[in-house]
C-alpha positions, 0 to 999 in steps of 0.5 A: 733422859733430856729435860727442858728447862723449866720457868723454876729456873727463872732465878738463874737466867740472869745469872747465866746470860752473862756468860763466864765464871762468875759467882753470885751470893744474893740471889733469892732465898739466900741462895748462892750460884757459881757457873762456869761456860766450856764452848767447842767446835765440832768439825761435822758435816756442811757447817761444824756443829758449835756448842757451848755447856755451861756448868752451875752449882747452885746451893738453895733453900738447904739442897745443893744442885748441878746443872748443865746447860747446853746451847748450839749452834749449827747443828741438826741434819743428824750430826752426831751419833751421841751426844750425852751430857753428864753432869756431877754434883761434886763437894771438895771434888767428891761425886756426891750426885750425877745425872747423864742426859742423852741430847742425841734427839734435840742436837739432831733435830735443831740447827739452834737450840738449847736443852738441860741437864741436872742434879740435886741433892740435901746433902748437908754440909757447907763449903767446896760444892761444885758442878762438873761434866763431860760429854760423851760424843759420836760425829755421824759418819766420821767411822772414829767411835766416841770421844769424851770433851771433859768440862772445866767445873764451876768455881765452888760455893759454901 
């Protein structure tokens, strides 16, 4: 399933333009994010396809959240046969939570773009959350079949 990002993740859009592994503890509500950016090139046709998946754990008003945001760069024209994103609401590298989103549709049909993928959940608990990922991938007309590019997860929150 693709979802879009929504105005309610207004909060993290600071937080994710300036890129990198970072780590911020005053946000609003007491709330505490940590993002981790993973770019790649994707030799496809004509232009290589160039995308960027940055993982956020986000710990908010009692709930702990994984997302992932995807941007690209260079695609569209129907280069890829998949293009699925999962991401995992992990607590001291445990799957509390995952969600997969196939972005075959949007990466296809965009030369730029972005799309979103996440997962909450109340868990209690405070300390060791983090978000990670994998994307499941199929370049269109290459005859190698899919290929997993596994993320390097965001640092962790209490």
């Amino acid at each position: 399933m693709t979802r879009k990002i929504k105005a309610g993740a207004a909060a993290l859009t600071t937080v994710l333009a300036t890129g990198g592994a970072l780590v911020v503890g005053a946000t609003p509500a007491g709330a505490a994010v940590a993002c981790k950016s993973n770019s790649k090139e994707f030799p496809t046709d004509w232009y290589n396809a160039d995308v960027t998946v940055k993982l956020c754990v986000r710990s908010e008003n009692g709930g702990h959240f994984a997302d992932a945001y995807v941007t690209w760069n260079e695609a569209g024209s129907n280069k890829f046969d998949r293009f699925t994103v999962e991401v995992r609401l992990e607590r001291n590298d445990a799957d509390i939570a995952v969600d997969t989103c196939s972005m075959t549709a949007s990466i296809n049909s965009l030369y730029q773009g972005d799309d979103f993928c996440g997962r909450g959940s109340f868990a209690s608990g405070s300390g060791g959350w983090t978000a990670d990922g994998k994307v499941i991938y199929n370049i269109n007309n290459d005859g190698k079949g899919d290929f997993v590019w596994s993320l390097t997860g965001s640092p962790a929150i209490n």
